[in-house]
N, C-alpha and C positions, 0 to 999 in steps of 0.2 A: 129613776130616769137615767141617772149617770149610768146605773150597771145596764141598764140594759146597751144605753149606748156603747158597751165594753165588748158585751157580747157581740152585737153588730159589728165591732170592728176584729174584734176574732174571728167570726166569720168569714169576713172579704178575704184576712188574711189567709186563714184555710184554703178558703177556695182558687184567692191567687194562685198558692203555692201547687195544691194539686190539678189547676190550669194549666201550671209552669211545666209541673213534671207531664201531665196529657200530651205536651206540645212539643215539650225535647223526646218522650218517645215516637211520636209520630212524627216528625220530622231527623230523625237518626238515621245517618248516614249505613248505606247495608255494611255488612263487613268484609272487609279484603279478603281479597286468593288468600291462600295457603303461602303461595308460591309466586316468587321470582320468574316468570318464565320470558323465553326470545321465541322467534318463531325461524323455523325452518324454512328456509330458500333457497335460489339458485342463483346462482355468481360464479365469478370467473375468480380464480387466487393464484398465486404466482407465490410458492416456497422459495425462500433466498437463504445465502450466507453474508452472514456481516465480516468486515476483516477490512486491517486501515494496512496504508506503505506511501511512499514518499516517491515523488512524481521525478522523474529522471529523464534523458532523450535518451534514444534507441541507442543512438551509436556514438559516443564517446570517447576520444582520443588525446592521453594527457603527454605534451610534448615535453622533452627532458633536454638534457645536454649530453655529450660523452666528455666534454672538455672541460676543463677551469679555467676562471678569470671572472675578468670583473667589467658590468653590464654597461658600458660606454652610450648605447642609444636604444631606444625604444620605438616598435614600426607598429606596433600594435596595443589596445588597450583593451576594459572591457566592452561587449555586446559587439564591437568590431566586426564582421563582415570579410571575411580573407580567402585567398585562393589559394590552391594547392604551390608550393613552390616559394609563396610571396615571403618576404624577410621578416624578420618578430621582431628581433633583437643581432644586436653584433655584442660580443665579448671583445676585451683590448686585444688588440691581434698583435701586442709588441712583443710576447715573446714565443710565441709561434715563427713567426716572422726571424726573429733572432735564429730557433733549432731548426729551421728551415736551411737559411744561408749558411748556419755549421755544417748540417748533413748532407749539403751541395757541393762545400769547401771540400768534404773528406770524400764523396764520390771522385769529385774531378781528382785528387791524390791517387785514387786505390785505382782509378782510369791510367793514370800516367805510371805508376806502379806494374802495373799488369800489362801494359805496353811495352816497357822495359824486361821484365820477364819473359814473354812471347819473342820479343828479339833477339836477346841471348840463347833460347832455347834453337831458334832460327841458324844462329850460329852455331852453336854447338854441333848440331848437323851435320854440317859441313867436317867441323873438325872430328867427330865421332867416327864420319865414313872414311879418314884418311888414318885411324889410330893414332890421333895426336892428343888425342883424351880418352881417359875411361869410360866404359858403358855406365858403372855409377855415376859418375860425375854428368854427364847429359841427362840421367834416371832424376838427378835431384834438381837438375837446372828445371826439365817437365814439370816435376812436383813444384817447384816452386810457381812456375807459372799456372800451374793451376789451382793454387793457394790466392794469386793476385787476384785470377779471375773471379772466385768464390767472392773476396774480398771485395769488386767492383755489385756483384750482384747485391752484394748486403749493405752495403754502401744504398745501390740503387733501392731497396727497400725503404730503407731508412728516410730520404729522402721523399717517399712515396705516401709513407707514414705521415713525415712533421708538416706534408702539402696536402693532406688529409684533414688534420687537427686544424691547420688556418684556416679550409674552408669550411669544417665546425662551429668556429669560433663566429658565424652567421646563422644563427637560429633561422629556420625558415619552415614556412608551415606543411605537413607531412599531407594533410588533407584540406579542400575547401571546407568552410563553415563557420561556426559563427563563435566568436572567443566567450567564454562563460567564465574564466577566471585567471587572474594572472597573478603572479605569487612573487614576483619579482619587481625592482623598482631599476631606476638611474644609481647607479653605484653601489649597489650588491653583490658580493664576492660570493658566487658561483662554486663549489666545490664538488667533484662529482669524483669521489674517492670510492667508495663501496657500494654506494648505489647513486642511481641518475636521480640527481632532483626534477620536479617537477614546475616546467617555467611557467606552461600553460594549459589552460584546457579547453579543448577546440568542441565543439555539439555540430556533428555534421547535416542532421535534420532536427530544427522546432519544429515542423511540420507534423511529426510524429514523437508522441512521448511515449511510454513505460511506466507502469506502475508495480513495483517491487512489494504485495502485497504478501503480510505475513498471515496462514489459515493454520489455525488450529487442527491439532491431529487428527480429534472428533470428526471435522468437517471433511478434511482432506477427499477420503472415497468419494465423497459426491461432485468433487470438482472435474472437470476434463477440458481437455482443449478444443477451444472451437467456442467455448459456452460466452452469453452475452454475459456483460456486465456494466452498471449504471452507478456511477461514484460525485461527488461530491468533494468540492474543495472549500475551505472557510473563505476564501477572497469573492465569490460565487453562491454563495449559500441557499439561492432561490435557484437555480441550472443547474440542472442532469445532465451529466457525459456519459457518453456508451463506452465503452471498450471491449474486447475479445480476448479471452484467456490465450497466451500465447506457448506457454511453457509452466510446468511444473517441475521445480529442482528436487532434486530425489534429496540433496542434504537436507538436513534437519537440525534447526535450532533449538537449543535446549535453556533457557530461562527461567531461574527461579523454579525447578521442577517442571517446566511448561515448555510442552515441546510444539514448535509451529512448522510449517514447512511455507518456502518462500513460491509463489505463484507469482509470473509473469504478465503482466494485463499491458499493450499496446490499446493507442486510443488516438484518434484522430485529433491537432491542434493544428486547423489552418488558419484559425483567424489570431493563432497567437496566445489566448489565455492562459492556459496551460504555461507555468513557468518551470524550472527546475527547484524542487528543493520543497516545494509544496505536497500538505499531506492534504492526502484524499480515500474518504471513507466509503470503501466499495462493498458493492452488494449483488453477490453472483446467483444468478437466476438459475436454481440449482433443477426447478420441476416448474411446468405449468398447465394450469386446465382452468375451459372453458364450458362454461355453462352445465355447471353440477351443482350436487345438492353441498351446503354447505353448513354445518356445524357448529354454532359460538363455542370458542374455547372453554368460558365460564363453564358449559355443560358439564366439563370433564375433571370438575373439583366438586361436585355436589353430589353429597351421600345421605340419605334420608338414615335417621336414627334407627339402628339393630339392624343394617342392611351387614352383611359377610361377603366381602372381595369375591371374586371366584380365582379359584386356582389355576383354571386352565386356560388362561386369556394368552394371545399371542401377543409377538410384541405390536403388531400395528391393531391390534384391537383394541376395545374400548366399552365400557357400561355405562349409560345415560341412564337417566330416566325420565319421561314427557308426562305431561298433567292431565289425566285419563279421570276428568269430572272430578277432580281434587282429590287424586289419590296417585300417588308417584308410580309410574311403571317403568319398570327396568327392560329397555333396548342394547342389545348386544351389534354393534355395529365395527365396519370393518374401516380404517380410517388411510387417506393418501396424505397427498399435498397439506401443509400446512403453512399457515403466517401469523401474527404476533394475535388475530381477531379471529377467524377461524379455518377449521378442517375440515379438507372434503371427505364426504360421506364415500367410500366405494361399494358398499352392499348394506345391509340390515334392514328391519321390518320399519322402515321409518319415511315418510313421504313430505314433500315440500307443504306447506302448511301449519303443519304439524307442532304445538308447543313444548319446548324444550324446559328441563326447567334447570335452572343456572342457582337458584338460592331460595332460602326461605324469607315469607313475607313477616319482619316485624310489623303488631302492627302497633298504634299509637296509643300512650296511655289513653284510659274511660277519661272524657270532659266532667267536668265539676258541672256540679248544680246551678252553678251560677258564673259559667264561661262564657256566655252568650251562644250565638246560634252558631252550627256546628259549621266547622272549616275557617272559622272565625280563632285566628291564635288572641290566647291573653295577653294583655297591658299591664305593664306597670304602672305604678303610679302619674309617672313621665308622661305616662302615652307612647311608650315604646312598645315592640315585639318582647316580650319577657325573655324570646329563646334568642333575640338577637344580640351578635356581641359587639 
């Protein structure tokens, strides 16, 4: 009676088990593509150049001194607001002031000097045309008067000069605009020996900024003036600015082996954002086209196994291959505009639709006998995802 009841349970178990395995095969999932694939469509792509430069205003004028001394009063600070003419600064005007009243002393002398010689010459005249002197001696009395007069003109220079320097010694502003830096304080000796220092720095328009952006040499050719451009400051991080290539400087920076050339971008700042000194990451809209066939990049890193390059590809060409009933076919396509997702198609045997294939399908290990029903991931002991970390 026991054995048989053994067999009876052999049995169940049998037939559970090839119940189990009847049910996981009919219930099995088919099995995946081959292939990875995108599909072919039509969009609009817009090819750009990346390249960052630091936010400047258009026109910028840094005002200096010609004189020395020492900075007595302050008319201006910074962000200040000034007009052409208006006063910055006065330097101590006391010894300007002093070679002034010397070199007016020693006019008014070489004036009275040269007065004196002109009269004697005046006489001599007289005495010359009666032979009561020699023609030398009236030749030298001339000469001497006209030694005074030289003397009264250089005199008058001199004093033209030291009333020059006093009114120096009044910084006053060369242009209206707006003061962006001042380098100078209340009691700073000024020295302007070999070169003019720099007291201020005047921005004649916020209105309009400049961006001083540096392109790689690679990129250079495809830049020109006129072309839009759409930049990006970190104070802003969500807001596009436009600007307009204004210039490209033929010099060339040379860095670490890395040669850039500087591009000019003007950009509209009326409402002010735009500061000086901020870096902004611009991106020059180099090509654009609308509504063409487009390309995923992915396509153009995928090589099915024992596939040979071809040699004769040009440079804007290209070898895909689309999923032709799970078997890779190789498309020779002619490639334009591209961006970081994808490139426009310009010719080839290839139609919007169409599946591209970008990779191959792993696919997932065989389920165990006893994983449960399929799509269903294993548990640990926990009651976790076994694959989860």
């Amino acid at each position: 009676m026991n054995r048989r009841r053994s067999l009876i349970a052999v049995a169940l178990v049998v037939v559970l088990i090839a119940g189990l395995v009847v049910w996981r095969q009919l219930t099995a999932p088919p099995p995946p593509p081959p292939f990875v694939t995108e599909t072919i469509a039509r969009g609009d792509i817009a090819e750009t150049i990346t390249a960052n430069g630091v936010l400047n205003p258009i026109r910028v004028v840094k005002v200096g001194t010609q004189v020395s001394g020492t900075v007595i009063s302050l008319h201006a600070d910074f962000n200040d607001t000034v007009r052409a003419g208006q006063v910055l600064l006065r330097l101590d005007p006391a010894l300007f002031a002093s070679r002034l009243a010397a070199s007016e002393a020693s006019l008014a002398q070489a004036r009275a000097q040269a007065a004196l010689q002109a009269a004697n010459v005046r006489r001599a005249a007289d005495l010359v045309a009666k032979d009561y002197i020699s023609r030398q001696d009236y030749e030298t009395l001339v000469a001497n008067s006209r030694g005074a007069a030289a003397q009264v003109q250089a005199a008058t220079a001199q004093v033209a000069q030291d009333r020059a320097n006093l009114q120096f010694s009044v910084i006053r502003a060369p242009v209206s605009g707006v003061v962006i830096s001042r380098e100078v304080d209340i009691g700073t000796t000024v020295a302007a020996a070999f070169s003019t220092p720099t007291l201020f720095t005047i921005a004649r328009d916020l209105s309009r900024m400049q961006i001083e952006a540096s392109v790689a040499e690679a990129d250079i050719a495809r830049v020109q003036a006129g072309q839009q451009v759409r930049f990006t400051v970190d104070a802003y991080g969500g807001r596009n600015f436009a600007g307009t290539v204004k210039q490209i400087r033929l010099n060339p920076v040379t860095q670490q082996n890395v040669v850039t050339y500087t591009v000019v971008v003007e950009a509209e700042n009326a409402d002010g954002a735009l500061l000086p000194g901020m870096t902004a990451d611009a991106r020059f809209q180099v090509a654009s086209r609308n509504n063409v066939l487009l390309l995923p990049n992915g396509a153009l890193g995928f090589r099915p196994e024992g596939f040979k390059p071809a040699t004769d590809l040009a440079a804007d060409e290209a070898i895909v291959f689309v999923d032709d009933a799970g078997t890779a076919t190789a498309r020779r396509l002619r490639l334009g505009a591209s961006d970081p997702l994808a490139s426009e198609i310009v010719s080839g045997p290839i139609k919007a639709g169409e599946q591209v294939i970008t990779g191959l399908n792993k696919a997932d290990a065989a389920p165990g006998m006893f994983s449960g029903p399929p799509g269903q991931q294993p548990r640990n002991r926990r009651g976790q995802d076994a694959t989860a970390k």
